[in-house]
C-alpha positions in Angstrom: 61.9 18.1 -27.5 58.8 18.9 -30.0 56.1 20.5 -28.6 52.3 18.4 -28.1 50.2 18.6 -30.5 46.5 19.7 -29.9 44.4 17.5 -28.4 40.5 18.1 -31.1 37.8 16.9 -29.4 35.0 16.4 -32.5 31.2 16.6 -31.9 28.9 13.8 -33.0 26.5 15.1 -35.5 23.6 12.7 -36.6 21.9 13.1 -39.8 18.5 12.5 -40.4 17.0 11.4 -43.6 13.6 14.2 -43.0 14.6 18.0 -41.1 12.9 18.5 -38.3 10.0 21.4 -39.4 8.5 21.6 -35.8 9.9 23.6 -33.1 10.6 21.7 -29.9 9.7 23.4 -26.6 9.9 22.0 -23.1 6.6 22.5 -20.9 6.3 21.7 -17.4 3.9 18.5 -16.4 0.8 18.9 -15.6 0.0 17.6 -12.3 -3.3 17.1 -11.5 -5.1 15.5 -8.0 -8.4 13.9 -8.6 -10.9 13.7 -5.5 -13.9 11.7 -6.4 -17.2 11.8 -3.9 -18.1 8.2 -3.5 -21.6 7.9 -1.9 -21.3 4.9 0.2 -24.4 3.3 1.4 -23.5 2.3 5.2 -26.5 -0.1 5.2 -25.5 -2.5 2.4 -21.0 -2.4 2.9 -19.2 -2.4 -0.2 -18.1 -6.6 -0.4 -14.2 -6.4 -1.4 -12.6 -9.1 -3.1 -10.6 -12.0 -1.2 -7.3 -10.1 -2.5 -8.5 -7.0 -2.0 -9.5 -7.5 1.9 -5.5 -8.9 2.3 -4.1 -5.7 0.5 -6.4 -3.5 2.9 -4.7 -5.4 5.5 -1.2 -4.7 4.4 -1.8 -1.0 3.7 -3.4 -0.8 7.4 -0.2 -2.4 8.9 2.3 -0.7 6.9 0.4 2.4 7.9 1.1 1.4 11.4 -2.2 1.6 12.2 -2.1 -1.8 14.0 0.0 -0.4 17.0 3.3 -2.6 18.0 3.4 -4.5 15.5 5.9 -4.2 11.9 5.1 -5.4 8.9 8.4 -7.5 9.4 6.3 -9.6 12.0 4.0 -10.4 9.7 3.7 -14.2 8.7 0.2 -14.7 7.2 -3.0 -12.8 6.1 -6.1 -14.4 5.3 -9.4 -13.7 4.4 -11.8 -15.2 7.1 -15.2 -14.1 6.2 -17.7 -12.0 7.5 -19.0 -10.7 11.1 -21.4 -8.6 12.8 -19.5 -6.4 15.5 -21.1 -4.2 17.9 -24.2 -3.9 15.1 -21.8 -3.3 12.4 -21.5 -5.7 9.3 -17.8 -6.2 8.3 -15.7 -8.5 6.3 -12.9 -9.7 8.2 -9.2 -10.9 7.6 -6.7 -12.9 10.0 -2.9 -12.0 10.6 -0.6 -14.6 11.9 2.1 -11.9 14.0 5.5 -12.8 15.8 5.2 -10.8 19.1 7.8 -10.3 21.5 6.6 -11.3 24.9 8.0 -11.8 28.4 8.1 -14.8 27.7 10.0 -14.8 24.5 9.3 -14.9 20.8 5.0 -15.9 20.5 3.0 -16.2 17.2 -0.3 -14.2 18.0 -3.6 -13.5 15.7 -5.4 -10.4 15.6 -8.4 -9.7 13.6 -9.4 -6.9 10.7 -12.4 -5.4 10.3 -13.0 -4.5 7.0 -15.3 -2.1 5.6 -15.5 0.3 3.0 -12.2 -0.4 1.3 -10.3 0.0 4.8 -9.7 -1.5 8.3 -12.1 -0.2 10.9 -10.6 -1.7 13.7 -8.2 -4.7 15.0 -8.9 -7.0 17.6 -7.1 -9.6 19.3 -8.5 -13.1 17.4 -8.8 -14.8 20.4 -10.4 -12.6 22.9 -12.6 -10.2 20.7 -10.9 -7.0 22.7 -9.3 -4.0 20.4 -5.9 -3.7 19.9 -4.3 -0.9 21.8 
């Protein structure tokens, strides 16, 4: 029996037309947070977009800032205009919500109040009373 040959394991080498004349280091990223002071004018609200209103929405519920609700039972958001409430001017936006009640599976709507580039507060649509 003849013994194995050895196994060569060869290298890749590229060529390059030009050598390299700089020296390559690695540096770390630089990470930087930027905090900007908005002055916000409470007596004339920022006015947000139709889009923009509806992705305040979405961030609020993701958030879970609208209490028992997923954004899973979310099946509409709309823009529906503005409103005064309790002497504050907002813009507001409608979500259509599957709710789980005693008596089964119920599609309710709460209300967003939008100002400033975020949800102030959510109301039941029909009543007017905040969501707890």
């Amino acid at each position: 029996m003849e013994p194995a040959a050895p196994v060569v394991v060869a290298e890749t080498v590229l060529k390059v037309n030009s050598p390299i004349t700089e020296e390559v280091t690695e540096t770390e990223p630089v990470v930087e947070e930027v905090r900007e002071e908005i002055a916000v004018d409470t007596a004339t609200p920022t006015m947000m977009s139709e889009s923009h209103v509806i992705l305040v929405m979405q961030k609020s519920i993701k958030a879970c800032e609208l209490r028992g609700f997923n954004y899973d039972d979310v099946q509409a958001l709309v823009q529906a205009g503005e409103e005064e409430f309790e002497g504050v001017h907002y813009q507001t936006g409608l979500a259509t919500v599957n709710m789980t009640t005693i008596f089964g599976l119920k599609e309710q709507k709460v209300k967003a109040l939008c100002s400033n580039g975020k949800v102030a507060k959510w109301l039941w649509a029909v009543s007017g009373v905040e969501v707890q």
